[in-house]
PDB file as gemmi writes it, atoms N, CA and C in Angstrom:
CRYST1    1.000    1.000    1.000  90.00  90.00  90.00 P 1                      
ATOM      1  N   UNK A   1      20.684  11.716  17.024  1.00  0.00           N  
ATOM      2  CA  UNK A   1      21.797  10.920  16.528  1.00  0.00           C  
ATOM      3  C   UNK A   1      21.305   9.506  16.233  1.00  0.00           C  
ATOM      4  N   UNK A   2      22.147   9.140  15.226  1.00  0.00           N  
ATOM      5  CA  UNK A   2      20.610   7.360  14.498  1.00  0.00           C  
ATOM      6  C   UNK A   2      22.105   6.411  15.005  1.00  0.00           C  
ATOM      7  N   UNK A   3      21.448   5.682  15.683  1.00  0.00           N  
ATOM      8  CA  UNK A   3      22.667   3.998  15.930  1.00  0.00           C  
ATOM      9  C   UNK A   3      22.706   3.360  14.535  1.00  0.00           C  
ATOM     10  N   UNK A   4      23.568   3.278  14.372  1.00  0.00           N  
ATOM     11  CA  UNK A   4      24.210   2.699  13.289  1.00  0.00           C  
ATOM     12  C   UNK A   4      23.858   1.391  13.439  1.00  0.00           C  
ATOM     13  N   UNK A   5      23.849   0.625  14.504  1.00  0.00           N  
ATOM     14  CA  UNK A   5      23.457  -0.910  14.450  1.00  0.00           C  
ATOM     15  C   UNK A   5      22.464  -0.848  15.608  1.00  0.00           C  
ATOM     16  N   UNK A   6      21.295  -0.701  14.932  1.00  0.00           N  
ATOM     17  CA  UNK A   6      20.230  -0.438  15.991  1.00  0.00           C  
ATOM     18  C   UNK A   6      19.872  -2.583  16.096  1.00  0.00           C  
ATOM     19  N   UNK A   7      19.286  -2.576  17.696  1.00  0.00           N  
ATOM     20  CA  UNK A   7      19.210  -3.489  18.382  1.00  0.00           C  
ATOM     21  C   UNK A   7      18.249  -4.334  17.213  1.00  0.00           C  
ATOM     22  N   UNK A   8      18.434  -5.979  17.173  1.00  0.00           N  
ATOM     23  CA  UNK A   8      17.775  -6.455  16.228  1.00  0.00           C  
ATOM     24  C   UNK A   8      17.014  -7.940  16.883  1.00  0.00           C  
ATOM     25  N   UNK A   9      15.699  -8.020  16.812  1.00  0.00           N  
ATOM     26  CA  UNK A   9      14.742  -8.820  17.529  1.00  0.00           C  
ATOM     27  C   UNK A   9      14.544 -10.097  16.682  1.00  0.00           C  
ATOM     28  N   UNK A  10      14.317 -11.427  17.058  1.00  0.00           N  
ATOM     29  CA  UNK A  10      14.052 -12.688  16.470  1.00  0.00           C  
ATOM     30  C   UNK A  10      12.918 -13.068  16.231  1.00  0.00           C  
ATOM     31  N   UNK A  11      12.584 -13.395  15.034  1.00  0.00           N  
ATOM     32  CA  UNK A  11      11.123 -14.250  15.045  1.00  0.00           C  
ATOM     33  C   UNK A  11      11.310 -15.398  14.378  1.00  0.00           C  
ATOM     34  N   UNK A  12      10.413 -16.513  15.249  1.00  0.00           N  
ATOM     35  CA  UNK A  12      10.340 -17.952  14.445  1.00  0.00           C  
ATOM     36  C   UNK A  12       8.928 -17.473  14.327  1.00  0.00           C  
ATOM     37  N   UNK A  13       9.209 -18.030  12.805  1.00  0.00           N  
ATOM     38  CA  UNK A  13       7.956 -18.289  11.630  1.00  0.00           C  
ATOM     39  C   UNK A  13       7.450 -20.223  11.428  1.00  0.00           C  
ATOM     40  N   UNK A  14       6.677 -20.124  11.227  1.00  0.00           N  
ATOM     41  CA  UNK A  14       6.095 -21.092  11.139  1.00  0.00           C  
ATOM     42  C   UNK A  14       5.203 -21.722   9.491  1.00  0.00           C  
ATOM     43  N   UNK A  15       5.681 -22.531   8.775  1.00  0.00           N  
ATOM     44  CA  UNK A  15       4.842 -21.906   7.327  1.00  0.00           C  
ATOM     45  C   UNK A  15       5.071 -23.605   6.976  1.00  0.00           C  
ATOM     46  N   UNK A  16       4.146 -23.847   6.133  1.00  0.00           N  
ATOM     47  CA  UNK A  16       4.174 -24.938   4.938  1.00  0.00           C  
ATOM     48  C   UNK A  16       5.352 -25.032   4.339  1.00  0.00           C  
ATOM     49  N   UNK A  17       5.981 -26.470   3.705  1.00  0.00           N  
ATOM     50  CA  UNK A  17       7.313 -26.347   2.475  1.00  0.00           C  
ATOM     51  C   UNK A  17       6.818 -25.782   1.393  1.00  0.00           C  
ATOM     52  N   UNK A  18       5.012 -25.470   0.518  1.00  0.00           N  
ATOM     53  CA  UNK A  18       5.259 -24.895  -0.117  1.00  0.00           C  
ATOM     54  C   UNK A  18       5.007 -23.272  -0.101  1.00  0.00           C  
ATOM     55  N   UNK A  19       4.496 -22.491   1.236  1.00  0.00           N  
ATOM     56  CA  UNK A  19       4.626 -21.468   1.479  1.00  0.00           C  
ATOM     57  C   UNK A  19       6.425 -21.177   1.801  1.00  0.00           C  
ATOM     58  N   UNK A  20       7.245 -21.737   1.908  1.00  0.00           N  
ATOM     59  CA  UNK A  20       8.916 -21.672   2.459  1.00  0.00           C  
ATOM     60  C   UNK A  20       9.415 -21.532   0.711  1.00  0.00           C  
ATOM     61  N   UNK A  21       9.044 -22.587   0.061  1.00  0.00           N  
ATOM     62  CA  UNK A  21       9.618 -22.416  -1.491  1.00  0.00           C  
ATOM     63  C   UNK A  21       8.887 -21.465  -2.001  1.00  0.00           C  
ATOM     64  N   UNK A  22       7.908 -20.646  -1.960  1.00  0.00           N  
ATOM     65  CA  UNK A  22       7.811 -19.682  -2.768  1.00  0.00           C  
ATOM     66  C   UNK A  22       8.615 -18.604  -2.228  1.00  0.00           C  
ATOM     67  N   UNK A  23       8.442 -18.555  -0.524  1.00  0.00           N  
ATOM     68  CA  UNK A  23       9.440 -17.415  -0.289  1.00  0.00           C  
ATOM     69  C   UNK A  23      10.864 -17.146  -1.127  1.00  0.00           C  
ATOM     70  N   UNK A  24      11.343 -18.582  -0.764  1.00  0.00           N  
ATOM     71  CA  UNK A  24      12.506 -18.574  -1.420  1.00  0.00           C  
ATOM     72  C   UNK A  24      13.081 -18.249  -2.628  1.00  0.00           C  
ATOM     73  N   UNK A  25      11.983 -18.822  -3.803  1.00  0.00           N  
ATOM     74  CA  UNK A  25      11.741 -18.512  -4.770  1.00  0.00           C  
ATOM     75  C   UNK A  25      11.769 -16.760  -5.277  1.00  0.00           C  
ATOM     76  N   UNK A  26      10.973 -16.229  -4.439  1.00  0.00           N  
ATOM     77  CA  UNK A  26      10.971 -14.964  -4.868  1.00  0.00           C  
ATOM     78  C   UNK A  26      12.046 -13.779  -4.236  1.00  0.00           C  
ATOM     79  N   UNK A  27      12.582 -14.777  -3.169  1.00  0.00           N  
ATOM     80  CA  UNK A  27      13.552 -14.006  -2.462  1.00  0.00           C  
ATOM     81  C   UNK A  27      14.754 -14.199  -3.317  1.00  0.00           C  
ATOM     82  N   UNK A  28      15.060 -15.120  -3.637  1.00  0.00           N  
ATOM     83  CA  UNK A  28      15.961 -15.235  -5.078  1.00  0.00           C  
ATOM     84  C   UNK A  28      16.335 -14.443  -5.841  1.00  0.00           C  
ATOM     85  N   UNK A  29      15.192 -14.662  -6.723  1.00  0.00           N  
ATOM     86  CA  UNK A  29      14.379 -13.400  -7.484  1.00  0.00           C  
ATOM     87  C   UNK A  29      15.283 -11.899  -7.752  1.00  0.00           C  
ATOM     88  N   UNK A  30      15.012 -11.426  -5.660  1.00  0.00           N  
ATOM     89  CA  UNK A  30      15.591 -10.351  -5.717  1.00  0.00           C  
ATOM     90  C   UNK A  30      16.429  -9.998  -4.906  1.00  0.00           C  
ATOM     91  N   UNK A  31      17.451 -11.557  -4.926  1.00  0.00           N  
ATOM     92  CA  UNK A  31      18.522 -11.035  -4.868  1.00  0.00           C  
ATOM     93  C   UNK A  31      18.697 -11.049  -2.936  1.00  0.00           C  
ATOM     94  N   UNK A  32      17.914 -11.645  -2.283  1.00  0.00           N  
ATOM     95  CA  UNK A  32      17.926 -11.586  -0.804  1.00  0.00           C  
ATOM     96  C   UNK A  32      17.492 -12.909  -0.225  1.00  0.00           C  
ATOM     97  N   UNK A  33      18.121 -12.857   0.674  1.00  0.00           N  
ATOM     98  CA  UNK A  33      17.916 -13.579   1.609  1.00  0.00           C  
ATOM     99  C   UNK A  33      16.226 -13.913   2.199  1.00  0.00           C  
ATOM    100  N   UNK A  34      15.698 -15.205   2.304  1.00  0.00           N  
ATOM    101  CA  UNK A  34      14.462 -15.748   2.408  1.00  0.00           C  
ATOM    102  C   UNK A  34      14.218 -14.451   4.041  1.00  0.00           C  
ATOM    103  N   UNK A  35      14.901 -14.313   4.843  1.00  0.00           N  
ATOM    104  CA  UNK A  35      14.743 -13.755   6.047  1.00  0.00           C  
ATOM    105  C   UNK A  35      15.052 -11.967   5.415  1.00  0.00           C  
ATOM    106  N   UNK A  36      15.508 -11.803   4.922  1.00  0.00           N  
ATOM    107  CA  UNK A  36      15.870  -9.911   4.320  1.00  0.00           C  
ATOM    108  C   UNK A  36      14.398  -9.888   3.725  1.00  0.00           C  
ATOM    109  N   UNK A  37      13.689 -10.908   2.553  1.00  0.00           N  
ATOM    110  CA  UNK A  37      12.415 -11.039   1.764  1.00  0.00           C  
ATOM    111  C   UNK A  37      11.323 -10.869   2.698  1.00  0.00           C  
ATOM    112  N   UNK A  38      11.225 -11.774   3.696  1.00  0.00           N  
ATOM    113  CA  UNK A  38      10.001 -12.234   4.742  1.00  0.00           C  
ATOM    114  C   UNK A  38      10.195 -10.305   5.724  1.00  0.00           C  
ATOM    115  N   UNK A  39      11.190  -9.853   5.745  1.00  0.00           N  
ATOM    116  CA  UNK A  39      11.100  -8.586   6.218  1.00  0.00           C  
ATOM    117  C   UNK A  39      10.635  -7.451   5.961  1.00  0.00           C  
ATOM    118  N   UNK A  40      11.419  -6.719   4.849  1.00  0.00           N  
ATOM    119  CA  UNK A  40      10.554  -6.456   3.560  1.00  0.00           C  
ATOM    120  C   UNK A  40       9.392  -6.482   3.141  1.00  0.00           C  
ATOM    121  N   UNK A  41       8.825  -7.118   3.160  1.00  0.00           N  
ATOM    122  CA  UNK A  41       7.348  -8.222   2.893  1.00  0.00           C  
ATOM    123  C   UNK A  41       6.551  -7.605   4.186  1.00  0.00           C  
ATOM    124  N   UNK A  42       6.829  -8.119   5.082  1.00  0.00           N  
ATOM    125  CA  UNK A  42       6.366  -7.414   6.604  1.00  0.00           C  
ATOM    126  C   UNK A  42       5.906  -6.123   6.819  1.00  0.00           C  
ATOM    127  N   UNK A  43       7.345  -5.120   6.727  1.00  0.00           N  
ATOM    128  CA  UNK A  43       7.435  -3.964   6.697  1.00  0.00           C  
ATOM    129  C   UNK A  43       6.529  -2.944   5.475  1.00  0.00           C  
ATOM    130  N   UNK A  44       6.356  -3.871   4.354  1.00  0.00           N  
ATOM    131  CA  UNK A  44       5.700  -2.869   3.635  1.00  0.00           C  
ATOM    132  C   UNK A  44       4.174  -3.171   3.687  1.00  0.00           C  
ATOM    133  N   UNK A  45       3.686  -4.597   4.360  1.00  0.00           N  
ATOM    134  CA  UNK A  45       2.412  -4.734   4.552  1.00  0.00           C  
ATOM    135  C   UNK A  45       1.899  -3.682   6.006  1.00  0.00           C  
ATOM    136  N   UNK A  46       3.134  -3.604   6.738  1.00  0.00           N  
ATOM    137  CA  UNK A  46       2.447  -2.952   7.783  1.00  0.00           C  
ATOM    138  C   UNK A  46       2.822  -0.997   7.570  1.00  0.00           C  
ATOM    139  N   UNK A  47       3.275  -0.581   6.447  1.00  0.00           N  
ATOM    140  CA  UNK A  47       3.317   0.501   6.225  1.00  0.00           C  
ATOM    141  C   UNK A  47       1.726   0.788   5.633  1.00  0.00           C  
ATOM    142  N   UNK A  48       1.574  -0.331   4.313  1.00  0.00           N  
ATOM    143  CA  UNK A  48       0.080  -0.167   4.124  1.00  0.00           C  
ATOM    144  C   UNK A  48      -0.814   0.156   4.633  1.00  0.00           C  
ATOM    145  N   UNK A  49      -0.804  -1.219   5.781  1.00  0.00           N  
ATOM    146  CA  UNK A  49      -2.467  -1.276   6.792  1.00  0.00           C  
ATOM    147  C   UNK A  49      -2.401  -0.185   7.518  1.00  0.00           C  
ATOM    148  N   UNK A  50      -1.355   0.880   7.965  1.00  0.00           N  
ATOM    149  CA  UNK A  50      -1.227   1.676   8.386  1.00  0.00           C  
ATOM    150  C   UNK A  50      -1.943   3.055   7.747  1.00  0.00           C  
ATOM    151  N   UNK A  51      -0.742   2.827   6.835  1.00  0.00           N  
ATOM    152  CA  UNK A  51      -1.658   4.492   5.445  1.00  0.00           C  
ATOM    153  C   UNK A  51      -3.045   3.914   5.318  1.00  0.00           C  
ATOM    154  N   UNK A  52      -3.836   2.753   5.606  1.00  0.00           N  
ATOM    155  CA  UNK A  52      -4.941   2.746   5.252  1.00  0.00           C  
ATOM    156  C   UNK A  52      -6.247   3.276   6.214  1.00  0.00           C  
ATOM    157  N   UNK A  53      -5.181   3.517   7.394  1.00  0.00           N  
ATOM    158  CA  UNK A  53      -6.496   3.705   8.910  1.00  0.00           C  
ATOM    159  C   UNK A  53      -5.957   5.303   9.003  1.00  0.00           C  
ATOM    160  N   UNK A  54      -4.545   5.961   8.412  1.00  0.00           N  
ATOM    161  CA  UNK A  54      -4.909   7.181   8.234  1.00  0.00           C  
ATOM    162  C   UNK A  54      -5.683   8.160   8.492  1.00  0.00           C  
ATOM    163  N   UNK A  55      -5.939   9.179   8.758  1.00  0.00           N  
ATOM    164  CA  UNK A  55      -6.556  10.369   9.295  1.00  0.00           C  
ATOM    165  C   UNK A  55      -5.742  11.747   8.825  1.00  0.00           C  
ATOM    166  N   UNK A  56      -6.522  12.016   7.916  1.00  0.00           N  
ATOM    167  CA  UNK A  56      -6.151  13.345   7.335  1.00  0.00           C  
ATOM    168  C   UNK A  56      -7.005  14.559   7.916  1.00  0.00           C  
ATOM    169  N   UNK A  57      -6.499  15.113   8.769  1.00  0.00           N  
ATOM    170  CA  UNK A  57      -7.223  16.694   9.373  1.00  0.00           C  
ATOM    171  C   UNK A  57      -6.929  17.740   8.708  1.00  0.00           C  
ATOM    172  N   UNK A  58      -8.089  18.151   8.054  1.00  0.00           N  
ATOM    173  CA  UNK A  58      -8.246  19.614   7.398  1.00  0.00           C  
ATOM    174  C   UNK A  58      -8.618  20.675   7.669  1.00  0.00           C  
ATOM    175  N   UNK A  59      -8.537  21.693   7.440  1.00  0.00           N  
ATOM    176  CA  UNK A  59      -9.177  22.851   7.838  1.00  0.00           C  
ATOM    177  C   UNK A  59     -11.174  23.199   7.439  1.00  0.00           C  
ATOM    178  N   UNK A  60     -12.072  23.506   8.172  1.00  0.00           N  
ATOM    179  CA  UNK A  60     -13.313  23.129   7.333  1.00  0.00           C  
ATOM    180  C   UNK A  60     -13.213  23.860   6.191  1.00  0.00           C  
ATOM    181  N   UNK A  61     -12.463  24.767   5.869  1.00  0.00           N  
ATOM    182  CA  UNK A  61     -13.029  25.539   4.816  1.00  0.00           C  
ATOM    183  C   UNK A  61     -12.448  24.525   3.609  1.00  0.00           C  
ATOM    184  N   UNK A  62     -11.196  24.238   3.714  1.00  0.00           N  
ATOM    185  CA  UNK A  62     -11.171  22.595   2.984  1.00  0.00           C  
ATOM    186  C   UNK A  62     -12.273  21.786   2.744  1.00  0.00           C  
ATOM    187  N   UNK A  63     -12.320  21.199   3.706  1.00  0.00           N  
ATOM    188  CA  UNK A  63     -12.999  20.359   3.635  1.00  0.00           C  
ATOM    189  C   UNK A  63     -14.182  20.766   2.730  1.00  0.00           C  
ATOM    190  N   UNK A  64     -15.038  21.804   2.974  1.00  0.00           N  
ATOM    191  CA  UNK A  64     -16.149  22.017   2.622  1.00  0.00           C  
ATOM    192  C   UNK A  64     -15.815  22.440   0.547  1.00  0.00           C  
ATOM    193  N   UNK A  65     -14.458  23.343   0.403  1.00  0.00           N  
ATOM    194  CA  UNK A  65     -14.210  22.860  -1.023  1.00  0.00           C  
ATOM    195  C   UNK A  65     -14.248  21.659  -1.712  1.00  0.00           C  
ATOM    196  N   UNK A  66     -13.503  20.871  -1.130  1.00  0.00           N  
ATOM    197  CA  UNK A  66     -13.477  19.533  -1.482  1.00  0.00           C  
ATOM    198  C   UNK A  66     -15.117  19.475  -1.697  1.00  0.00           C  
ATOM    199  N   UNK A  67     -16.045  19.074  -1.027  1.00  0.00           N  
ATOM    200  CA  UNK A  67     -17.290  18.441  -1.236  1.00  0.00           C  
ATOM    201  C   UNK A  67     -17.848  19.224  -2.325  1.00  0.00           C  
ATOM    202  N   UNK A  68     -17.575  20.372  -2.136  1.00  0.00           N  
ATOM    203  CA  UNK A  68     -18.097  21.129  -3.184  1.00  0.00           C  
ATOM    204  C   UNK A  68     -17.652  20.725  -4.262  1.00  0.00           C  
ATOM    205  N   UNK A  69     -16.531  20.875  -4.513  1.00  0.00           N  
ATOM    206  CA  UNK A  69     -16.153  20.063  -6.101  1.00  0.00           C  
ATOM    207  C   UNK A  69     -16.632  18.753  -6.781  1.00  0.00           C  
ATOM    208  N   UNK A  70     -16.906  17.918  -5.423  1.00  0.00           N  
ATOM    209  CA  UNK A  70     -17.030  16.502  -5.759  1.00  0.00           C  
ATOM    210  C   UNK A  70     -19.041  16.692  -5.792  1.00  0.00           C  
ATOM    211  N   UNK A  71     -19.381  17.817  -5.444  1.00  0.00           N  
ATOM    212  CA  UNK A  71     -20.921  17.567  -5.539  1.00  0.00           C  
ATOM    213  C   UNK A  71     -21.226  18.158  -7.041  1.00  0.00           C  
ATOM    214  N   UNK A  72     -20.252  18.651  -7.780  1.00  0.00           N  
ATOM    215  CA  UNK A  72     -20.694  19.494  -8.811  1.00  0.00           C  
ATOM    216  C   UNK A  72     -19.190  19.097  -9.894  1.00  0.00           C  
ATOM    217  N   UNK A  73     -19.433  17.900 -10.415  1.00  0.00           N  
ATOM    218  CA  UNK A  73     -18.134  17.645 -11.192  1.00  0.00           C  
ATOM    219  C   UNK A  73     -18.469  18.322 -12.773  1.00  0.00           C  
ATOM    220  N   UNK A  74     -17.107  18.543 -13.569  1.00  0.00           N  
ATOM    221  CA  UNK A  74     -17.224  19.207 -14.466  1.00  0.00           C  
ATOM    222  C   UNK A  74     -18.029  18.649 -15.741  1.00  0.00           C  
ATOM    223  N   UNK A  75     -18.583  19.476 -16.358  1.00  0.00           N  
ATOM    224  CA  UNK A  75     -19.408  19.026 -17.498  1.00  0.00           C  
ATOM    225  C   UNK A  75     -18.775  19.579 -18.160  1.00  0.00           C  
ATOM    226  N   UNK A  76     -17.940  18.676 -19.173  1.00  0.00           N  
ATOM    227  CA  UNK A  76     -17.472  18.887 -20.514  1.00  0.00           C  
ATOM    228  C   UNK A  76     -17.190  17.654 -21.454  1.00  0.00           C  
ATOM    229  N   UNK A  77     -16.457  17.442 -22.177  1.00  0.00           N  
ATOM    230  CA  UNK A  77     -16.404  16.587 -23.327  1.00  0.00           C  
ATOM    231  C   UNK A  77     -15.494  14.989 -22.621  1.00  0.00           C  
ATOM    232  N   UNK A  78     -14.170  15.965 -21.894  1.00  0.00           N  
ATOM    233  CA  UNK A  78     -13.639  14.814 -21.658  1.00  0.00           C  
ATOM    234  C   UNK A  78     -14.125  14.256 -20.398  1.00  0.00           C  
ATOM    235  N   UNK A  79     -14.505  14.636 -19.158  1.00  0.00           N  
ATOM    236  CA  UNK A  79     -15.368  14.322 -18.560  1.00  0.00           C  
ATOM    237  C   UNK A  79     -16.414  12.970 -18.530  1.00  0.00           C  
ATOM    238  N   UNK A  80     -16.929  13.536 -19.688  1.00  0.00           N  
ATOM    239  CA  UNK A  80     -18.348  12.518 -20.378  1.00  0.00           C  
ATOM    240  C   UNK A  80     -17.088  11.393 -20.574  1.00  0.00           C  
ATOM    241  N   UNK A  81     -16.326  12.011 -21.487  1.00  0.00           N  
ATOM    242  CA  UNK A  81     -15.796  10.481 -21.940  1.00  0.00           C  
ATOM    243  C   UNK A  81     -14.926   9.422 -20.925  1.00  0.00           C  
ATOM    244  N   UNK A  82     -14.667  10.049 -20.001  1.00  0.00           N  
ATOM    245  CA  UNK A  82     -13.910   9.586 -18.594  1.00  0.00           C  
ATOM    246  C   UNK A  82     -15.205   8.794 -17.965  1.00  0.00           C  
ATOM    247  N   UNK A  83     -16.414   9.378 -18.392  1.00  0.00           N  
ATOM    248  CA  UNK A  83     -17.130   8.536 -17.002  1.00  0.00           C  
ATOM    249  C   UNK A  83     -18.068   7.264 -18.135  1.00  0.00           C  
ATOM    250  N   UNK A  84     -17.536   7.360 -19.080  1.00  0.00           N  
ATOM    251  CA  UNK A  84     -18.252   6.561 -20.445  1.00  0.00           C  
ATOM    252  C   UNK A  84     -17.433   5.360 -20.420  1.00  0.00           C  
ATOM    253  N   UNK A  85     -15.838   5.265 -19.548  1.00  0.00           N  
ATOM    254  CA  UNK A  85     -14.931   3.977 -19.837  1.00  0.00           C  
ATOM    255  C   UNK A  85     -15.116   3.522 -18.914  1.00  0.00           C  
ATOM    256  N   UNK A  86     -15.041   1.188 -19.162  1.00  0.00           N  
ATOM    257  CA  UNK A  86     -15.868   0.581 -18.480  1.00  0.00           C  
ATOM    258  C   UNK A  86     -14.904   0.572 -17.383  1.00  0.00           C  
ATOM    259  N   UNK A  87     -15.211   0.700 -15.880  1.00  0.00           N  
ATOM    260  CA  UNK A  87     -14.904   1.168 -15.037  1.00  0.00           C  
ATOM    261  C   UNK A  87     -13.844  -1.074 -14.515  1.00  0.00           C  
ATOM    262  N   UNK A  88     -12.728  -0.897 -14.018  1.00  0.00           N  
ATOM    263  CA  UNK A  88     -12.061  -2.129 -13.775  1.00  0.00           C  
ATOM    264  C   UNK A  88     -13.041  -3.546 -12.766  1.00  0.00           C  
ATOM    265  N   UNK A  89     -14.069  -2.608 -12.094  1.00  0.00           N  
ATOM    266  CA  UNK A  89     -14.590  -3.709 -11.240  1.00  0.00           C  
ATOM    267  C   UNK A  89     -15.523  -3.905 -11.920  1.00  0.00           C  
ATOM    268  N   UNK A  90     -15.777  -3.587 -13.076  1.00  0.00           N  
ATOM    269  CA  UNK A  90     -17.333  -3.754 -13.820  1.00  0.00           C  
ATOM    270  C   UNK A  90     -17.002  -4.649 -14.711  1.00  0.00           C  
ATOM    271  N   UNK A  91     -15.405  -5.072 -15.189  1.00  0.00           N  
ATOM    272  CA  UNK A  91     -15.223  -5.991 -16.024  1.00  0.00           C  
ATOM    273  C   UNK A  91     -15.249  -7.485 -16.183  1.00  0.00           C  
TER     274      UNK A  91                                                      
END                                                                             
């Protein structure tokens, strides 16, 4: 059963006037509150750093497809031309 008004915790922040005006600025923006923005903001940085330490467990026989594919990529036309475009960190 989900609480409808689940318990809600305080934080003082601490920031520069012009780290406070951009918040504001962009909290504007969309429509929220500098404190709804700075949450938001929070919550989806720590969903990130999260999906980023991730651990995906496979079965080996997975696993061992996977490598296999990636040790023997396809030779064909579009291929070539996929690995021929200048790649974003090379620009």
């Amino acid at each position: 059963m989900s609480n409808a008004n689940p318990p809600m915790r305080t934080v003082r922040l601490k920031a520069s006037d012009d780290v406070w005006s951009l918040i504001d600025r962009a909290a504007k923006l969309r429509g929220q509150t500098s404190a709804e923005f700075i949450v938001d903001a929070a919550q989806r940085a720590a969903e990130d750093a999260l999906a980023d330490c991730t651990i995906a467990y496979v079965p080996a026989s997975s696993y061992d497809h996977y490598l296999q594919i990636l040790d023997q990529p396809p030779c064909n036309d579009g291929f070539r031309r996929l690995m021929r475009v200048e790649k974003p960190w090379q620009c």
